[in-house]
C-alpha positions in Angstrom: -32.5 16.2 -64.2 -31.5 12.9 -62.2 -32.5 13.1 -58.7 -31.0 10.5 -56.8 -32.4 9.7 -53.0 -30.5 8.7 -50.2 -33.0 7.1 -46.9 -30.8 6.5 -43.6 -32.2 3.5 -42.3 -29.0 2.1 -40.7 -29.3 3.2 -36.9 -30.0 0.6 -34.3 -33.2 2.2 -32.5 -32.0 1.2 -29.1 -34.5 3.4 -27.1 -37.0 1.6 -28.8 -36.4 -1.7 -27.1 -36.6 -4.3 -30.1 -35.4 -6.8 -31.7 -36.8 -5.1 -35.0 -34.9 -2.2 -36.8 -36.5 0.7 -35.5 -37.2 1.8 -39.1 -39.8 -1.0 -39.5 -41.7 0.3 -36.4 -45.2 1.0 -37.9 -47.4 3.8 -38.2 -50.7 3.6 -39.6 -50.2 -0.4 -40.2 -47.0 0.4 -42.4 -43.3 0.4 -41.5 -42.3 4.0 -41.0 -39.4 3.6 -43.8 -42.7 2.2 -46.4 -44.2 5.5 -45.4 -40.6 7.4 -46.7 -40.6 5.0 -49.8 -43.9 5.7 -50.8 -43.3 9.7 -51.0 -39.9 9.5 -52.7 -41.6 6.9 -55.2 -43.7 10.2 -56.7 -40.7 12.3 -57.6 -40.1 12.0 -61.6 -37.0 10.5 -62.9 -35.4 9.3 -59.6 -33.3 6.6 -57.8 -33.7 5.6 -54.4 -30.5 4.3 -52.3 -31.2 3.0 -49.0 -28.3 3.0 -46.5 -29.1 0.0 -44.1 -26.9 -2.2 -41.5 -28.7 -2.7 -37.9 -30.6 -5.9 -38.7 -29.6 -5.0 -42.9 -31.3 -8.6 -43.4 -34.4 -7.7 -41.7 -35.0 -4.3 -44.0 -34.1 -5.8 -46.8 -36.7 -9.0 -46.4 -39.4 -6.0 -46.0 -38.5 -4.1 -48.6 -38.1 -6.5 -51.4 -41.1 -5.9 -53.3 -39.3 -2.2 -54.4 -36.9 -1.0 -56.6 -33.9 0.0 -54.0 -30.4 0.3 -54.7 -29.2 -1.3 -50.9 -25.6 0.2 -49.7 -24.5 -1.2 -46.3 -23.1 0.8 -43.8 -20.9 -1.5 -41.9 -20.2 0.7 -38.9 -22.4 3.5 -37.9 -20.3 6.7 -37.4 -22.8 9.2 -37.8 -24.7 11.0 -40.5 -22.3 12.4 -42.6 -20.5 8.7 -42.6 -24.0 7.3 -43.5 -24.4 9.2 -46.5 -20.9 8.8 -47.7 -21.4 5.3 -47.5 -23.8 5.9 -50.7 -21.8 8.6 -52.5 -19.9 6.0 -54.6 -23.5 5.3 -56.2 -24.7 9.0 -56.9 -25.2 9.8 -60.7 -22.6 12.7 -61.5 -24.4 16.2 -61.7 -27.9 14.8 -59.9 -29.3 16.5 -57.5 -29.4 14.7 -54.0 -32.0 14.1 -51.3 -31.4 13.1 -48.2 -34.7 11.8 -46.1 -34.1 9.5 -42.8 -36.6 6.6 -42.5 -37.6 7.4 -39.1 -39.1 10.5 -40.0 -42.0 9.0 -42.1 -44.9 11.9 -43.0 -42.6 14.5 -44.8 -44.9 14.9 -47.6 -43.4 14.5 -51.6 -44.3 18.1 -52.2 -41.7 19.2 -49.4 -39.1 17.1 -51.2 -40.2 18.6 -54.6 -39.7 22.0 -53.3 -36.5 21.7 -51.8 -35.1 20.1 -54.9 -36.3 22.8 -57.0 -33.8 25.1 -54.9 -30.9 22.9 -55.8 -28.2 24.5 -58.3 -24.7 25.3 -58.2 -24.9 28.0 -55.8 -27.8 26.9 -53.4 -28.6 24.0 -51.4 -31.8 23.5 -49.5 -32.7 22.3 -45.8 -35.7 21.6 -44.0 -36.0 23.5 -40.3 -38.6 23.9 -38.1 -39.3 25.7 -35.1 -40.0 24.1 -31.6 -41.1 25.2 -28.3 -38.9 23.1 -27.0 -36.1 22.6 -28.8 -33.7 20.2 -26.5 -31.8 17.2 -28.4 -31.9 19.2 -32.2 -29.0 20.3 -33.5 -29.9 24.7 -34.3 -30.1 26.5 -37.2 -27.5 29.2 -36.9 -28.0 32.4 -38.9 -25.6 35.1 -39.9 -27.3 38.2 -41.3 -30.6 36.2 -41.3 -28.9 33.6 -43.5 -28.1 30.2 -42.4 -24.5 29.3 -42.0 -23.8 26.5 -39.8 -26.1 23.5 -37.6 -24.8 23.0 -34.1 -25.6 20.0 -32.5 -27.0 20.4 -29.3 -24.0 18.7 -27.5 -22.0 21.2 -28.8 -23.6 24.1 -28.8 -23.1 27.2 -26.2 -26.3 28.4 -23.6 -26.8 31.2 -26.4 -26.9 28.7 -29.4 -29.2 26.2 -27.7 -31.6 29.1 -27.0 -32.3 29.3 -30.4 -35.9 27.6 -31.4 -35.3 26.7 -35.2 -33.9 23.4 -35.2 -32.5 21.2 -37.9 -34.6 18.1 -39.3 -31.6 16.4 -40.9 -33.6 17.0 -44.4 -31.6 18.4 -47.3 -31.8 18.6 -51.0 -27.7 19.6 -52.3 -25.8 18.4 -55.9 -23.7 15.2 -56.4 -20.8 17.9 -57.2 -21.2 19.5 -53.6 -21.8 16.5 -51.5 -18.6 15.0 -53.1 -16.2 17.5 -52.5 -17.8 18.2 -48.9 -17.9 14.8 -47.6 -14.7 13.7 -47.8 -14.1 16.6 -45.6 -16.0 16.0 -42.7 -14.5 15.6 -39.1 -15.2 13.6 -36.0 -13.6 15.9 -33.7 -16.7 16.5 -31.9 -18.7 15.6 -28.6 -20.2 12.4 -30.3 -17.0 11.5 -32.0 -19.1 11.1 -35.5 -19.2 12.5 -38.6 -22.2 15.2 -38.7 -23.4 15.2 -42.0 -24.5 19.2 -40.7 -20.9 20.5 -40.7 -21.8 20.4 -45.0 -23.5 24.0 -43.7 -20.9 25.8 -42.6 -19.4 24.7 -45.6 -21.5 26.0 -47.8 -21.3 29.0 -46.1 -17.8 29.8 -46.3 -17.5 28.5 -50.1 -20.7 31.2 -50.8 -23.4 28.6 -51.7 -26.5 29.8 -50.0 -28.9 27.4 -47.5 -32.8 28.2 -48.5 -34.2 27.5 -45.6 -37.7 25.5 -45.8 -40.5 24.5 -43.0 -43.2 22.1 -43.1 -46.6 22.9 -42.5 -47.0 20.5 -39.5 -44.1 20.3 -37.2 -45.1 16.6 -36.9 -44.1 15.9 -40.5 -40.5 16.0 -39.5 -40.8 14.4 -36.7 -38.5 11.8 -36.0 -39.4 8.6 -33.7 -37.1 7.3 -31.1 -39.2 6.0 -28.7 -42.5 4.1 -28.7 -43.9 6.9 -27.0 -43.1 9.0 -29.8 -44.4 6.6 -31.9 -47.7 6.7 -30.1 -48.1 10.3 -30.5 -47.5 10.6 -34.3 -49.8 7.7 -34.5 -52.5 10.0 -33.0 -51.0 13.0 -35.0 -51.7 11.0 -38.3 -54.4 9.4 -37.5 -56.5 12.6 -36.8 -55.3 14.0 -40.3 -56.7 10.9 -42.1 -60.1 11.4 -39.9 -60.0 15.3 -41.0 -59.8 14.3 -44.7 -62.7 12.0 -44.4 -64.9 14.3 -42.7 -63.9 16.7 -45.3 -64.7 14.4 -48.4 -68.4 14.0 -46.7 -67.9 11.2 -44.2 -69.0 11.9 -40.3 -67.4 10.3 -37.5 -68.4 9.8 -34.2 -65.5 10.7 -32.7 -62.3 11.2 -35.0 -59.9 10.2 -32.2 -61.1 6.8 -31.9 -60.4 5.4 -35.5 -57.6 3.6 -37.2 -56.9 3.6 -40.8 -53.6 1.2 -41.6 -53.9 1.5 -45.7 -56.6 2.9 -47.9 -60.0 4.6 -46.8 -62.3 6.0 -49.5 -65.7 6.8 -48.8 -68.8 8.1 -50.6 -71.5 10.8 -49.5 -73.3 10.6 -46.0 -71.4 7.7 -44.6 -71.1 7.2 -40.9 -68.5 5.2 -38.8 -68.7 4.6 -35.3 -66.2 4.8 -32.6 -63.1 2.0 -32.3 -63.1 1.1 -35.9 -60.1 -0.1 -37.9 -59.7 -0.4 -41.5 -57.1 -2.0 -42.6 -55.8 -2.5 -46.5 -57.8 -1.4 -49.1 -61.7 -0.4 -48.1 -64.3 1.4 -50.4 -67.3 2.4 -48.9 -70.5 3.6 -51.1 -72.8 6.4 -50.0 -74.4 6.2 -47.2 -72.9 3.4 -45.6 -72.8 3.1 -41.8 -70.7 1.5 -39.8 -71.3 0.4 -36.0 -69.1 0.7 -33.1 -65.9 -2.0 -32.5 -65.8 -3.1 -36.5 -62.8 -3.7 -38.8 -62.9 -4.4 -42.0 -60.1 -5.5 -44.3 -59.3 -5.2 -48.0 -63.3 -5.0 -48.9 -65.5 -3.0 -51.0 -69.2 -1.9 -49.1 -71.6 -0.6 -51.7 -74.1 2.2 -51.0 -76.9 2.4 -48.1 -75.3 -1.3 -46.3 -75.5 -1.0 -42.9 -72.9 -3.0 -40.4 -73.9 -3.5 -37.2 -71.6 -3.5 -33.6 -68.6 -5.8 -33.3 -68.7 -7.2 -37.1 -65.5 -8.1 -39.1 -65.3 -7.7 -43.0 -62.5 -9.5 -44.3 -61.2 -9.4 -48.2 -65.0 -9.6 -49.5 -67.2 -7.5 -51.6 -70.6 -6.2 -50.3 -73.5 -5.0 -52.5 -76.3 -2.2 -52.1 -78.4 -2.3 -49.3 -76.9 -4.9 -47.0 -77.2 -5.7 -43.5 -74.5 -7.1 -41.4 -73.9 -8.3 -37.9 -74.1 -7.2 -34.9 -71.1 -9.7 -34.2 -71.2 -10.9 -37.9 -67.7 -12.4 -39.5 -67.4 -12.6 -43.4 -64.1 -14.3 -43.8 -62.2 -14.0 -47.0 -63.7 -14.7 -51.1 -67.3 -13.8 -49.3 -69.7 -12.1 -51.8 -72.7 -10.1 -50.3 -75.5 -9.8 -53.0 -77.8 -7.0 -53.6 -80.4 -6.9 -50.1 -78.5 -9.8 -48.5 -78.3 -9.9 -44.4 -75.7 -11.9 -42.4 -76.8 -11.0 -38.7 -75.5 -11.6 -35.5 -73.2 -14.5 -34.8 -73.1 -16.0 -38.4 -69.9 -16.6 -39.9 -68.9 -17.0 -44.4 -66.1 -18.1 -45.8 -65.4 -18.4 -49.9 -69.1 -18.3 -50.4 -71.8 -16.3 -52.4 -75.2 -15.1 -50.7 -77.7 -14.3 -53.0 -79.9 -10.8 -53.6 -82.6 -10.7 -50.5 -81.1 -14.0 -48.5 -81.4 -13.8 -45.0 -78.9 -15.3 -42.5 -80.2 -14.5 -39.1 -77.7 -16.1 -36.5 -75.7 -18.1 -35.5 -74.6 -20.1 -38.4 -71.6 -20.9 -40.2 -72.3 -20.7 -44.4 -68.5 -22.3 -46.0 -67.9 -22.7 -49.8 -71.3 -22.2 -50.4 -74.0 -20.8 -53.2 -77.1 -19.4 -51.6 -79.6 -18.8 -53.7 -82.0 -15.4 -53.7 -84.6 -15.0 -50.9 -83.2 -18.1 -49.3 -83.8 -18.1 -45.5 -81.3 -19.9 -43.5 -82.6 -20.8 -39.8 -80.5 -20.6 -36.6 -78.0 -22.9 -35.8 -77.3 -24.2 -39.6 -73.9 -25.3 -40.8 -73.0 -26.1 -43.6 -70.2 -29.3 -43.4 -67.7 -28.3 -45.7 -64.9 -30.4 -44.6 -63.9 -34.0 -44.2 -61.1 -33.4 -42.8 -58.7 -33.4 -45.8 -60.7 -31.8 -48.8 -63.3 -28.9 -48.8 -67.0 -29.3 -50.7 -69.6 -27.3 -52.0 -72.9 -26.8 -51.3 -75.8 -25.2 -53.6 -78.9 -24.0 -52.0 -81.6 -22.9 -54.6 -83.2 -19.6 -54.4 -86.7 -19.3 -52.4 -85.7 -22.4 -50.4 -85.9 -22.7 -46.7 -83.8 -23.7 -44.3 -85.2 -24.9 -41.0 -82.9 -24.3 -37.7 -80.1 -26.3 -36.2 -80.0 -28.0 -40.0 -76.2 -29.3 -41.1 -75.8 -30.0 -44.9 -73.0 -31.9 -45.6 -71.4 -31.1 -48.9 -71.0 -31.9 -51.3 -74.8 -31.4 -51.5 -77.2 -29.4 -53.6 -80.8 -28.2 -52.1 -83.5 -27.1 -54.7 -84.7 -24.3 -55.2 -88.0 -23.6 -52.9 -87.2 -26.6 -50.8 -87.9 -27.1 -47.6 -85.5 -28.4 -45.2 -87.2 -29.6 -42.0 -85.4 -28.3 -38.3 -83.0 -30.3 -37.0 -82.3 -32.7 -40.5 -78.9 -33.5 -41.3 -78.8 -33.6 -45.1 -76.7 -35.4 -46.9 -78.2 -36.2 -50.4 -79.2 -33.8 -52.8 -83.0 -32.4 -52.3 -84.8 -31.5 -55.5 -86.7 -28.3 -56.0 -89.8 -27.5 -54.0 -89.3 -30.7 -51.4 -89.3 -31.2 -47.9 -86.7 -33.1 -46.8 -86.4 -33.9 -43.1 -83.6 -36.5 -41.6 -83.6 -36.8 -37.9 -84.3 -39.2 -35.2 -88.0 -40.0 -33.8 -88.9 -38.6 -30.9 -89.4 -41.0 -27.9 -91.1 -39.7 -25.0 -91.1 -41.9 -21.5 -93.7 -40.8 -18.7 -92.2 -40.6 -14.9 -88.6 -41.2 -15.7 -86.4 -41.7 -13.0 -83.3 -39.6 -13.3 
């Protein structure tokens, strides 16, 4: 069967303060209505309609690398006006699914479950109960059924005593939403259409609610505020940490790291406190990672170790690695089998060989280095002349000596020796010593 999807994404945000859409607020690195997307995307054979207007534009510029059938809703009258809106574009006899896209960690198999209640004589919705229930709309029951929503607004001291609460998520047929819809009135203390009055409608015409509940009260949880945002941040965040520690990773503290994309790691690894991994990372087994780190869309292989305050950046690492403390490896940087890159060196778009050693403080650019090269302190390599970028080639086994600058484009042989101090700027052949620098004049009893 067709499902068709309907995400509410149309709503201003105002408590939020922002020029954004409040449904492109992030958690975990990723605009809450991604995080909505993402689940729907997994349900077989479906449709996704997304009912924008606040700052339509903006959304849709987000959102353009999916397959989304936009519907604009000019004026925002509530709920039930909101879905409406996207009625005109249901598939006759699907079921419907209505998800909001500021409630983004409702899980796919929620949605699958309440869709498999769907028929002609049932409709599903998602409830929860809250110790404190204050702003939600409650689940009224007759006879331990569910027959009507009352917002809070509305509701009488008895009603707004009651804990179960509505999250706004329901799973009903085309059939049903277009014969209720047209139906709905505003004569109520918001003066909007309540897209919960469908309830009491499906009471009275004898089509039962199956009530559902999440397993985490914070997976239909809406955000309204930052503050709100902050603590389903947390709330997310310490699930990811959980699953890690689960699939054999240990964590020095799980509150105090950030995941904003992909995180798979092997056997026995170890992260630190105040790390942040954003994109897609893989780390091998055994990997450990030091306090203050982030590393972006890279891939660590087993038994590296990355020291304090180092930033991995869209490269690939091999076995048995070291890196940092205060190490940078910019973007298209390829760590080879036994490499090091210590503290206060900086790569960019260049390869370091199996067993090459890169102390500190040195910047390696769009550059080969060889196997067992050593590269002294202070080195650069001069990459650029201030409109194109050059290469340089340095040989396995050779030797740089400290405070050395190669200006590229410029190959150094392999065991050469590069005296400290030399600026090179021809090509050294293998197993040379090349030293360029000034001589030394020394003047005894110089006045200053």
């Amino acid at each position: 069967m067709i499902t068709d999807i309907v995400i509410l994404a149309a709503g201003q945000g105002t408590r939020m303060r922002s020029a954004k859409p409040k449904v492109l607020h992030t958690i975990a690195g990723k605009p809450m209505v991604e995080h909505v997307i993402n689940q729907a995307q997994t349900i077989a054979n479906s449709r996704i309609h997304l009912v924008v207007g606040h700052g339509a534009e903006q959304v849709q510029d987000a959102l353009s690398g999916y397959e989304l059938n936009f519907v604009t809703q000019t004026d925002q009258l509530g709920t039930g006006h909101a879905v409406a809106q996207a009625l005109p574009h249901l598939t006759s006899g699907s079921r419907v699914l209505i998800l909001y896209g500021d409630v983004p960690l409702t899980p796919a198999a929620v949605m699958i479950d309440m869709l498999e209640q769907v028929s002609s004589d049932n409709m599903s919705l998602l409830t929860v109960e809250l110790a404190d229930p204050q702003g939600y709309g409650r689940i009224v029951r007759t006879d331990g059924e569910i027959s009507a929503i009352v917002e809070h607004k509305d509701a009488s001291e008895a009603q707004r005593a009651i804990a179960e609460i509505n999250t706004g998520i329901m799973a009903v047929s085309q059939q049903h939403l277009a014969q209720w819809l047209p139906a709905l009135s505003c004569e109520n203390a918001q003066g909007e259409y309540y897209l919960t009055d469908i309830i009491a409608m499906a009471a009275n015409e004898g089509v039962s609610v199956v009530g559902r509940q999440p397993e985490f009260e914070q997976q239909v949880q809406g955000v309204n505020n930052r503050l709100q945002q902050a603590e389903l941040e947390r709330w997310h965040q310490l699930q990811l940490a959980e699953n890690l520690m689960v699939n054999g990773a240990s964590l020095a503290d799980p509150n105090r790291i950030d995941i904003r994309g992909t995180l798979t790691t092997g056997n026995d690894c170890f992260i630190d406190f105040n790390t942040l991994f954003e994109g897609n990372v893989v780390l091998g087994n055994g990997v450990q990672v030091g306090p203050n780190c982030v590393l972006k869309n890279c891939t660590i292989a087993d038994g590296t170790v990355i020291d304090a305050n180092s930033i991995i950046d869209d490269s690939s690492v091999a076995e048995n690695c070291l890196i940092g403390p205060f190490a940078r490896l910019r973007p298209k940087t390829e760590l080879q089998a036994g490499a090091k890159v210590g503290n206060f060196v900086e790569t960019k778009k260049s390869v370091i060989g199996p067993g090459a050693k890169i102390n500190h403080l040195t910047y390696i650019g769009d550059a080969e280095i060889g196997a067992k090269v050593n590269v002294g302190a202070g080195t650069i390599t001069c990459n650029y002349d201030g409109i194109n970028k050059f290469k340089t080639v340095v040989g396995a086994g050779a030797f740089i000596g400290s405070n050395s600058s190669l200006v590229a484009p410029i190959t150094v042989g392999e065991n050469a020796v590069i005296g400290a101090g030399s600026t090179i700027t021809k090509n050294v052949d293998d197993a040379a010593l090349s030293v360029a620098r000034g001589r030394q004049i020394s003047k005894a009893n110089w006045n200053k």
